[in-house]
C-alpha positions as CSV (number, residue, x, y, z in Angstrom):
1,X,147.1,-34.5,46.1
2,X,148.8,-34.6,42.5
3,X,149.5,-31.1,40.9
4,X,147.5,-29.2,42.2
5,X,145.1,-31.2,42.6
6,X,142.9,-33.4,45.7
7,X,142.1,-36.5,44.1
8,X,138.2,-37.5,45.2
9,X,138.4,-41.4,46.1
10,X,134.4,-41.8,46.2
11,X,134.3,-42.6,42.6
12,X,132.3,-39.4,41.5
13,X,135.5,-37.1,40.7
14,X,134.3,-34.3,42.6
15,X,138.2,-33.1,42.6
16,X,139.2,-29.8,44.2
17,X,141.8,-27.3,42.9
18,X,144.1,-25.5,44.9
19,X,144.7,-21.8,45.0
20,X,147.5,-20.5,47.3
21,X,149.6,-21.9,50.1
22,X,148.3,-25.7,50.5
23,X,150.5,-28.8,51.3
24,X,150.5,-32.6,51.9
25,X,150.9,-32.5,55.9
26,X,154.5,-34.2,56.1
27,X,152.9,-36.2,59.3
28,X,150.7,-39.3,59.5
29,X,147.6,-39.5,61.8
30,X,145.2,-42.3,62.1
31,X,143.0,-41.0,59.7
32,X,145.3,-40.7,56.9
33,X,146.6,-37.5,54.9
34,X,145.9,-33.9,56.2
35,X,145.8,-30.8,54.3
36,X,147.8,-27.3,55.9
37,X,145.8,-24.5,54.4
38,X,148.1,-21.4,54.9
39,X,146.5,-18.5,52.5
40,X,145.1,-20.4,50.2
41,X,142.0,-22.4,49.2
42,X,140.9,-25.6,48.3
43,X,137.7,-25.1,45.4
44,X,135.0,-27.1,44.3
45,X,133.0,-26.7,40.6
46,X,129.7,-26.6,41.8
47,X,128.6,-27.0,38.0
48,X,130.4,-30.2,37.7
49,X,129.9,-31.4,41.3
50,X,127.7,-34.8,41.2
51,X,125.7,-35.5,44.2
52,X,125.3,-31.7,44.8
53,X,123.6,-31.4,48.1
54,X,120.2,-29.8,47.6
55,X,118.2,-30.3,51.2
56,X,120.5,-30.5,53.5
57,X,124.4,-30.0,53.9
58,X,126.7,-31.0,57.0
59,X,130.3,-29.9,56.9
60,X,132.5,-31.3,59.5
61,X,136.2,-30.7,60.4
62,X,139.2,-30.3,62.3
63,X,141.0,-26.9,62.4
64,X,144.3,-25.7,64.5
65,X,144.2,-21.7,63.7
66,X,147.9,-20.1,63.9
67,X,145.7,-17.3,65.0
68,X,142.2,-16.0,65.6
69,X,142.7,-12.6,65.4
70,X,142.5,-13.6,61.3
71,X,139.4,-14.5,60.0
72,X,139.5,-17.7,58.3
73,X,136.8,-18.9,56.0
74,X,136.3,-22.7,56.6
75,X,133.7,-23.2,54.3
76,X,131.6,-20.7,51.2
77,X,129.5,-21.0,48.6
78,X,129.3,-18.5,45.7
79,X,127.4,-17.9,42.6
80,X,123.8,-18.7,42.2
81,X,121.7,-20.3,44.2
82,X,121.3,-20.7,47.6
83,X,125.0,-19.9,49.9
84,X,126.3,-21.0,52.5
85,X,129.3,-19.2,55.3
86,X,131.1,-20.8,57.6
87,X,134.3,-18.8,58.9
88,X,136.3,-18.2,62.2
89,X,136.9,-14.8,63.4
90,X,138.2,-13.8,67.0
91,X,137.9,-17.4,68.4
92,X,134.1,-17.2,67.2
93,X,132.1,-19.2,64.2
94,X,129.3,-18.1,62.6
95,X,127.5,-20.3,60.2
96,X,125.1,-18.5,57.9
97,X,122.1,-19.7,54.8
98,X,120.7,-17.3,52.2
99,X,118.1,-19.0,50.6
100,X,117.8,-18.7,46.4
101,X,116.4,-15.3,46.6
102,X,119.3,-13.9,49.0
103,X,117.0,-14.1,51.9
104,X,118.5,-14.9,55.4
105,X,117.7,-18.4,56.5
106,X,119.4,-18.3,59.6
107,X,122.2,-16.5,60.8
108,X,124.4,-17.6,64.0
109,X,128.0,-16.7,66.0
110,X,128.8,-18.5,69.0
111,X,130.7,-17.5,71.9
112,X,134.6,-17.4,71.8
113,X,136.0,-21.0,72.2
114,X,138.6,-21.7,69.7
115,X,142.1,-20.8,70.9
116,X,145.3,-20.3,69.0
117,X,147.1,-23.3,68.6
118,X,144.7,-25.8,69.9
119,X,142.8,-28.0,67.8
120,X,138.7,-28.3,67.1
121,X,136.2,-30.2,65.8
122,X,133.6,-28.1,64.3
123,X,130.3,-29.7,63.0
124,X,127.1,-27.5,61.1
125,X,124.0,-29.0,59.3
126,X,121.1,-27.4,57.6
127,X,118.0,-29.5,56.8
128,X,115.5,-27.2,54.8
129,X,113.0,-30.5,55.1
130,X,112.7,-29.6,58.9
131,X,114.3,-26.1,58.5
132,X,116.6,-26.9,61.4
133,X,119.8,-25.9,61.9
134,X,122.7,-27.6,64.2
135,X,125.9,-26.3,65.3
136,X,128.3,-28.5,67.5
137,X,132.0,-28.1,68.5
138,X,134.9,-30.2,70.8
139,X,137.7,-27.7,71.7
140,X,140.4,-29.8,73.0
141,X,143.6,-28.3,75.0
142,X,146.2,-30.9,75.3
143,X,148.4,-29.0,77.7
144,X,145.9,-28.7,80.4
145,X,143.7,-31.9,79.5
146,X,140.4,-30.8,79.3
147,X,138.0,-30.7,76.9
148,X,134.5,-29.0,76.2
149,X,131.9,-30.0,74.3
150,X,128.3,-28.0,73.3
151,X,125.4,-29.2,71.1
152,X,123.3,-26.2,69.8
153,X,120.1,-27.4,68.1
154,X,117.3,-24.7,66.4
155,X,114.1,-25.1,65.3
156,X,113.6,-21.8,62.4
157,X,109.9,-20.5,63.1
């Protein structure tokens, strides 16, 4: 991260620009650097993005909400073309696909399972080559040691 900026270090330059109230994480884990998003946003120029996803998209990550009363949006796409929404509200996701035309692809919210304070590993994919959907999660809860893990696979008719 140099002025606001996160640097891309897969040789394309598909650099993000931050908006708002995002640091350097002052601690070290095992996979290197984090991010603490607090009100703001980390943006992508889908214009000058190279290696744009076009069939199918996976995002993946790691979140530790403050709250879930607050809806948080983990992951949007605006503009043109076909969007995708991937947000926390009320300890629920819901992952979402309009199509280029704004038509509903698939629209999904699972059960509450994200706690305040606790950390998750959230995981949705959309292949429009098999026009399958995925949704899986790992809500871990270090103070009582337990941990919970659920697959959800569709098949879109």
């Amino acid at each position: 991260m140099h002025s606001g900026v996160v640097l891309d270090d897969s040789g394309l330059h598909n650099d993000g620009k931050i908006t708002g109230n995002i640091h350097k994480s002052s601690r070290n884990f095992k996979c290197g650097s984090a991010i603490d998003i607090r009100g703001g946003s980390l943006l992508f120029d889908g214009k000058t993005f190279k290696n744009r996803p076009r069939e199918a998209v996976t995002i993946a990550l790691w979140l530790k909400p403050e709250s879930i009363s607050t809806t948080y949006v983990l992951f949007g796409t605006e503009g043109g073309g076909a969007k995708y929404d991937l947000r926390l509200a009320n300890g629920m996701i819901h992952w979402s696909h309009e199509d280029d035309l704004d038509q509903v692809t698939f629209s999904m919210d699972t059960k509450p399972f994200v706690n305040a304070g606790e950390w998750a590993h959230i995981g949705a994919t959309y292949d429009s080559r098999t026009n399958r959907y995925l949704f899986k999660y790992l809500a871990i809860s270090l103070s009582s040691l337990y941990y919970q893990a659920l697959p959800i696979h569709f098949q879109l008719d």
